[in-house]
C-alpha positions in Angstrom: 1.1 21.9 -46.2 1.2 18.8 -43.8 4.9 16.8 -44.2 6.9 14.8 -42.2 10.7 16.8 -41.7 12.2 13.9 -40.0 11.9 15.7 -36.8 8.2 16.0 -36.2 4.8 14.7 -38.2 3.5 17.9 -39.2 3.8 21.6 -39.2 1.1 24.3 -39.8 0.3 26.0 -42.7 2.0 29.1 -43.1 -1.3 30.8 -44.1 -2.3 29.6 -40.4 -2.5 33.5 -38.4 -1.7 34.2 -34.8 -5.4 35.0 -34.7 -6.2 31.2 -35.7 -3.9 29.8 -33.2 -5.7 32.0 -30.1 -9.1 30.7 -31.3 -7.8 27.4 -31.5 -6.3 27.8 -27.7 -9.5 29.2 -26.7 -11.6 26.9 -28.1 -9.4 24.3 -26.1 -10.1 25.9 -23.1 -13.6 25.8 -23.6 -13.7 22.4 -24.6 -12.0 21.7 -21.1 -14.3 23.3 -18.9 -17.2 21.8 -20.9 -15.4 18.6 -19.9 -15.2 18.9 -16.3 -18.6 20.1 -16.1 -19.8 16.6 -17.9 -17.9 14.9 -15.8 -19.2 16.7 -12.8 -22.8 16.3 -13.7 -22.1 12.7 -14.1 -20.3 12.2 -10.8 -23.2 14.2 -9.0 -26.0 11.7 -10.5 -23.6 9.0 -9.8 -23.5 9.9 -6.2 -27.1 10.1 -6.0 -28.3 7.1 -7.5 -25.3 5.4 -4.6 -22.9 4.1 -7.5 -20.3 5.3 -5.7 -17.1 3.4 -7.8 -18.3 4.8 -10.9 -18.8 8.4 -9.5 -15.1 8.0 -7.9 -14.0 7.3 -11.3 -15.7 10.0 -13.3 -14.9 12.4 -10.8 -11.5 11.6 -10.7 -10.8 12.0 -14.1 -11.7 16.0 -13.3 -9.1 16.1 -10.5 -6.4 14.3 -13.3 -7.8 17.5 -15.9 -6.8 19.5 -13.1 -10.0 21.1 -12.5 -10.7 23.3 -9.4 -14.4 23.4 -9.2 -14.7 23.3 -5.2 -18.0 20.8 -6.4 -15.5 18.1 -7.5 -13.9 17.3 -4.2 -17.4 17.9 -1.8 -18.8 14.9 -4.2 -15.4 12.8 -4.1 -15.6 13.3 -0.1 -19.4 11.9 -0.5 -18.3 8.6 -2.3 -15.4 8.3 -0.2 -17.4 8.5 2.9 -19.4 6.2 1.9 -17.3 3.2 0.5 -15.7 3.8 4.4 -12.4 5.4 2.6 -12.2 8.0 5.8 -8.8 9.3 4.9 -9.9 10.1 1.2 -13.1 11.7 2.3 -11.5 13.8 4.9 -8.8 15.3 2.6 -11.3 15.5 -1.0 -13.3 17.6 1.5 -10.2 19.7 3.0 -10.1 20.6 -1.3 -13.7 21.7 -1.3 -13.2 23.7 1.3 -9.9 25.6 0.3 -11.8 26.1 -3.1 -14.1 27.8 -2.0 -17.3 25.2 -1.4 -20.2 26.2 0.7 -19.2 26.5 4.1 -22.6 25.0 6.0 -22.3 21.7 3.1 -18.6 21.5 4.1 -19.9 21.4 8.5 -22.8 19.3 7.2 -20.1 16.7 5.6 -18.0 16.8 8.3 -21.1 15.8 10.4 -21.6 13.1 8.0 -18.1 11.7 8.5 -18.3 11.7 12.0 -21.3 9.9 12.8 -20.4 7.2 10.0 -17.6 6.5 12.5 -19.3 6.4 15.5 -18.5 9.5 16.6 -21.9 10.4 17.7 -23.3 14.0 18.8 -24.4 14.3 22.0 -27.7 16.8 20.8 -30.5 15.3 19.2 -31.2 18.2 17.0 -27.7 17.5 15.2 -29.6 14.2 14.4 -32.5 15.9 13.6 -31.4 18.1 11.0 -29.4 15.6 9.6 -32.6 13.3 8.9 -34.2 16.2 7.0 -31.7 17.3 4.9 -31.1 13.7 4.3 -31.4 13.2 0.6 -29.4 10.0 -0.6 -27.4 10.4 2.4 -30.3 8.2 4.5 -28.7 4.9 5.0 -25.9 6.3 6.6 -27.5 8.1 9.0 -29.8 5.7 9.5 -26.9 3.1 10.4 -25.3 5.4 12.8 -28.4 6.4 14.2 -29.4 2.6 15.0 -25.8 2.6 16.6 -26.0 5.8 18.4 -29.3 3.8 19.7 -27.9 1.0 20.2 -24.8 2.8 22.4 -27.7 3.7 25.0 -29.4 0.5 24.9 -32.3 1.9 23.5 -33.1 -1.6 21.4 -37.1 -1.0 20.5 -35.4 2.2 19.0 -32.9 1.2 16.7 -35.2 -1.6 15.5 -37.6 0.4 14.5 -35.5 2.5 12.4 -33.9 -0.5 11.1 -37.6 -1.3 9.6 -38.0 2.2 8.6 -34.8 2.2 6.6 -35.9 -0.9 5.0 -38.9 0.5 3.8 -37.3 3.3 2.3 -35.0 1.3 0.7 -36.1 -2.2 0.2 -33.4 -3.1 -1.7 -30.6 -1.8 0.2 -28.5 -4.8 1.4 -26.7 -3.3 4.3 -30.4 -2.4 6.0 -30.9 -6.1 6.0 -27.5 -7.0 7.2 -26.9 -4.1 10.2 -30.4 -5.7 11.0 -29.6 -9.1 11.1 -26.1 -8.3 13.0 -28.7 -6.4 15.9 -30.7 -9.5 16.1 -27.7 -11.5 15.9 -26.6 -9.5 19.2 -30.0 -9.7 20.6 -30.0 -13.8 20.3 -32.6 -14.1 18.1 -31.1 -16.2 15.6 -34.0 -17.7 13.4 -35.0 -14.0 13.0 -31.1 -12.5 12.3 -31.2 -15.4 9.8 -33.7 -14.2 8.0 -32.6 -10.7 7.5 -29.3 -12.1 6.8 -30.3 -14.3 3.8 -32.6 -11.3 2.5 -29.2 -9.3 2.9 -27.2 -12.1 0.9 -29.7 -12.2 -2.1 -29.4 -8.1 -2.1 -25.7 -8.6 -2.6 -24.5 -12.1 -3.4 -20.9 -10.8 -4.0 -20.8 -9.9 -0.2 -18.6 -12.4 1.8 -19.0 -10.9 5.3 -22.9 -11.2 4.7 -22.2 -14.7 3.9 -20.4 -15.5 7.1 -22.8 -13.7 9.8 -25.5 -15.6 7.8 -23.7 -18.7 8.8 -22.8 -17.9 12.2 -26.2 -17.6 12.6 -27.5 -21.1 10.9 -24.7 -22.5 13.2 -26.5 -21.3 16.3 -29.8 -23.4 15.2 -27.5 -26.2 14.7 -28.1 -25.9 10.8 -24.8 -26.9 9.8 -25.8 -28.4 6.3 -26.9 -25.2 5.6 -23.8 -22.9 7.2 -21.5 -25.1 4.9 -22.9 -24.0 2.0 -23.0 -20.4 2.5 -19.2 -20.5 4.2 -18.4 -22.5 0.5 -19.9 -19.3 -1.1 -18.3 -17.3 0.9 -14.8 -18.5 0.4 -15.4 -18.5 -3.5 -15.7 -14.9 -3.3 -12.9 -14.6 -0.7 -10.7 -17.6 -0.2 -8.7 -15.4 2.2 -11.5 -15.0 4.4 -10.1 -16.6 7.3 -12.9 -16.6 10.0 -14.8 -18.3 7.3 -12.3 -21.1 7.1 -12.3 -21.6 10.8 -16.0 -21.7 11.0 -16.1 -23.9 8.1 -13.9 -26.0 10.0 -16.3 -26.2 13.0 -19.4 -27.1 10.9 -17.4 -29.9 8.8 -16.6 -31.4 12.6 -20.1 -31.3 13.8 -21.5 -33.1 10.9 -18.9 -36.2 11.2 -15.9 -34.9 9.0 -13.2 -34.3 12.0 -10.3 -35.4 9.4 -11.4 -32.9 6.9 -11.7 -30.1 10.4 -8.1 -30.9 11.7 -6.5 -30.8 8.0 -7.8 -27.6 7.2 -6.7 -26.3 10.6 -3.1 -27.6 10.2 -3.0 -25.8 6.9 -4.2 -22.6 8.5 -1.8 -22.8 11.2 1.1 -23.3 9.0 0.1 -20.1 7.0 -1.4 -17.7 10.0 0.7 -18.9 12.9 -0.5 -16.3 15.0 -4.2 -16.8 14.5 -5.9 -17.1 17.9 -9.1 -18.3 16.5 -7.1 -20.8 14.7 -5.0 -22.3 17.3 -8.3 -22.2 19.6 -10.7 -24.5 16.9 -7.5 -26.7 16.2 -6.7 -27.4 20.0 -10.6 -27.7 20.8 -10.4 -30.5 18.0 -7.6 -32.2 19.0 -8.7 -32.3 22.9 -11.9 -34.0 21.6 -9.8 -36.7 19.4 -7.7 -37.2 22.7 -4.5 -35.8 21.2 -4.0 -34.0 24.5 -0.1 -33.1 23.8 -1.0 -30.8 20.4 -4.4 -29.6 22.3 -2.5 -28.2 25.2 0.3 -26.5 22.9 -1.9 -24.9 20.9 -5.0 -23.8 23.4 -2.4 -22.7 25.6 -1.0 -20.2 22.6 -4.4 -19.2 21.6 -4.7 -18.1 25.3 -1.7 -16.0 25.3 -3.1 -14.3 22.3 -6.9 -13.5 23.8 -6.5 -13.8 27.1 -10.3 -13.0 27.9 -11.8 -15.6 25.7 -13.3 -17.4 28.7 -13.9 -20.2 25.9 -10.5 -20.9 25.2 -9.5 -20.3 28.9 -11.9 -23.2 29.7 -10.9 -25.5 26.6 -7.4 -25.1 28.2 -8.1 -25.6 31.7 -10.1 -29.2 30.3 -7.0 -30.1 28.1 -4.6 -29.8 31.0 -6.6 -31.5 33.6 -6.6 -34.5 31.0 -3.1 -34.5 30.7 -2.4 -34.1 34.3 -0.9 -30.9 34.9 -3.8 -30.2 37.8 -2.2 -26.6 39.3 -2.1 -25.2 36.2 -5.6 -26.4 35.0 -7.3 -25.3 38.5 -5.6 -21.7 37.6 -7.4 -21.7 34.7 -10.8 -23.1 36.0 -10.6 -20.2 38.8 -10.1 -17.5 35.8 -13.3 -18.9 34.3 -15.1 -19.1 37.2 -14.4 -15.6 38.0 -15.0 -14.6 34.7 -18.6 -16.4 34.3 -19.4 -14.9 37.6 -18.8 -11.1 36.1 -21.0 -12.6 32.8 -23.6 -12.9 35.1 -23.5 -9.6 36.7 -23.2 -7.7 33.4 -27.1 -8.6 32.6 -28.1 -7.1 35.4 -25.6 -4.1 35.1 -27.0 -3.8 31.7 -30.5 -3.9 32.6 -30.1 -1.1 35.0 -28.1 0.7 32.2 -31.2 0.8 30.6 -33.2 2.8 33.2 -30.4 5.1 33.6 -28.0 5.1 30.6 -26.1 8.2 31.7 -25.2 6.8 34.8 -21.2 6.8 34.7 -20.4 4.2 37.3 -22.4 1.4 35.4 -21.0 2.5 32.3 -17.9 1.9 33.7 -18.6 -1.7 34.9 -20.0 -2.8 32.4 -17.2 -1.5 29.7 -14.4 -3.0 32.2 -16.4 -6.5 32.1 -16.3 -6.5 28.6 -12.6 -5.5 28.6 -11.7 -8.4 31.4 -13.9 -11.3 30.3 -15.0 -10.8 26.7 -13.0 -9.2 24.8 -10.5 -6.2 24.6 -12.3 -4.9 21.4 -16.0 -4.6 22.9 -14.7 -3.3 26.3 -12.6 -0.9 24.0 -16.1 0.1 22.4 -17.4 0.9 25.1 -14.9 3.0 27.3 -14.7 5.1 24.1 -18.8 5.6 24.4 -18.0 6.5 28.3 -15.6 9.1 27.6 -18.2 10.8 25.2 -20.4 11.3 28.1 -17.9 11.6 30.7 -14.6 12.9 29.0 -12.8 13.3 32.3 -13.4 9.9 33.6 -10.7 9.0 35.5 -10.7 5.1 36.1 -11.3 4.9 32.3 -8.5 7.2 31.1 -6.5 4.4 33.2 -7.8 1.9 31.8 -6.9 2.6 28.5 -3.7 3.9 29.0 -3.4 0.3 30.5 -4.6 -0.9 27.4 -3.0 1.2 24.7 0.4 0.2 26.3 -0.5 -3.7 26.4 -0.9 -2.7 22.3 2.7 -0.9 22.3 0.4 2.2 21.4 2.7 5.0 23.7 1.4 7.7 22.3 -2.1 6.8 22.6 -1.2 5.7 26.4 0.2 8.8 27.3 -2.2 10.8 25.9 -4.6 8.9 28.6 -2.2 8.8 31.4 -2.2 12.3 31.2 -5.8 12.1 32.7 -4.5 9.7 35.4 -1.3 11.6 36.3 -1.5 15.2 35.5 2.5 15.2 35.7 2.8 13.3 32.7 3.6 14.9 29.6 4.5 18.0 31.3 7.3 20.3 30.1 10.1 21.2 32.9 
């Protein structure tokens, strides 16, 4: 009978057989793989209906159980890819595969992954039979199909899938966002607003919704308006700090410089290395006439983006004020220069358009970007050269040039390589 011995809380019967205890282990075992199917089958719906925290959660309780259905890890490596967890999805798939999961799901995955990070396939029946074997995995190819549109200026394209992605999925908040964000790009605020606000009342908990959607009430000059949705946006995310800054700008434009340049300070104190910071601060104080402060700090947000033609000319202003002509007719030559190569990039990228495989205007228009906007974009779109033209010499220079300004050497070499054939040889 049951007793406590001091030792443990109970002991079996004695009348308990070896028979008994094998159908008790059994039935264990049973119960266990009973479990992991439950859990699988929920995971699976999970995945379908998009809840894709709860399926992580449910199917990660399977992997703690220790289960090796191959099914598992292909349905983590779906969630994963889509909450933009690369790294998880990658290696939950590497599982699949070693156990054993179908081998054309696994390549279809892996497709999956790719294009979600812009790694685009250069035949259109890759595309194709991704779209028809789409299932819940829509959206996604959808977005990187508007991209892969988008990479090859092929506008009335990607719009028109944006609308078709809508309308298979209405309430879908990142449709109306990716669509706003294209519209956004295309200048059309009223309209990006409007997708944008749709987007923001599909998923009020979104910060980075909230702050395009004010970027883009700022550009009508709606600044009543941008406060309140940078306000929201910081209650879900004070540390949102390109809302702060923006913030900042609107409470200047509507009379409340004090409240601006205090908000800035505090910034600056905390993020000393922020460019946008020291770039709103410095553009405040110029325009308060505390030329001193405005030069420091435009001067350091100019060391930090170089190509912010922006700053560049805030800076060239703030030191003409203050005197220091040389220096401010360097940096009215830089902006010059750089406007100059704006104004060439339309037409570059109108031509583009006609002929968006040509190499050469590729080329230009990715080292504009890199000069005179900004290192990210031109980064962009070298990388979208190099999937046309892998070989391209003056880009592989380019970004070596670039990878070293970023104290990337490996990434450098790996491009210098392409520039100097010598380099990385073994003796």
């Amino acid at each position: 009978m049951i007793h406590y011995s001091g030792k443990r809380w109970f002991a079996l019967p004695r009348s308990v057989s070896r028979s008994a205890i094998a159908i008790l282990i059994v039935g264990g075992l049973i119960g266990f793989w009973l479990g992991a199917d439950i859990l699988l089958l929920r995971g699976r719906h999970l995945v379908e209906q998009r809840q894709h925290r709860s399926a992580v959660r449910w199917l990660s309780v399977a992997t703690a159980l220790g289960t090796q259905k191959p099914e598992v890890y292909y349905q983590l490596s779906r969630a994963w890819r889509r909450l933009g967890d690369f790294e998880k999805s990658r290696l939950s798939l590497e599982k699949a595969s070693e156990r054993g999961w179908d081998g054309g799901l696994v390549r279809r995955e892996q497709q999956l992954l790719a294009i979600t990070q812009r790694e685009f396939p250069d035949h259109i029946h890759v595309w194709t039979d991704l779209v028809r074997s789409a299932g819940s995995d829509l959206p996604e190819i959808c977005e990187a199909f508007v991209y892969f549109r988008l990479a090859r200026l092929e506008t009335v394209d990607a719009l028109e899938i944006l609308r078709a992605w809508q309308a298979e999925y209405p309430g879908d908040a990142r449709a109306y966002h990716v669509h706003g964000q294209v519209l956004q790009a295309l200048e059309r605020w009223k309209d990006a607003a409007e997708q944008l606000a749709r987007a923001a009342e599909l998923a009020p908990d979104r910060d980075d919704i909230l702050l395009d959607l004010a970027a883009a009430q700022m550009q009508q000059l709606f600044y009543t308006q941008a406060i309140e949705s940078l306000n929201r946006c910081l209650e879900i995310n004070g540390e949102n700090h390109a809302a702060r800054v923006t913030l900042a700008r609107a409470m200047a434009k509507v009379g409340q410089v004090d409240v601006a340049l205090r908000m800035l300070s505090e910034d600056l104190e905390r993020l000393p290395n922020r460019a946008e910071v020291l770039s709103a601060l410095g553009e405040l104080e110029l325009s308060e006439g505390q030329l001193e402060p405005a030069v420091i700090h435009l001067r350091e947000a100019a060391q930090l983006e170089p190509c912010d033609r922006e700053t560049r000319y805030l800076l060239a202003r703030a030191l003409q004020r203050a005197g220091l002509r040389a220096e401010a007719e360097a940096e009215f030559e830089f902006v010059k220069e750089a406007t100059e190569a704006i104004t060439r990039l339309s037409k570059l990228t109108a031509d583009m358009v006609s002929d968006p495989n040509n190499v050469e205007l590729r080329f230009q228009v990715a080292l504009i970007n890199w000069k005179y906007e900004s290192r990210e974009t031109g980064l962009r779109w070298f990388q979208e050269l190099l999937a046309i033209a892998p070989n391209h010499v003056p880009t592989h220079r380019i970004l070596a040039e670039h990878y070293a300004l970023e104290d990337d050497a490996q990434r450098s070499s790996f491009h210098r390589r392409f520039v100097d054939p010598a380099v990385g040889r073994t003796p």
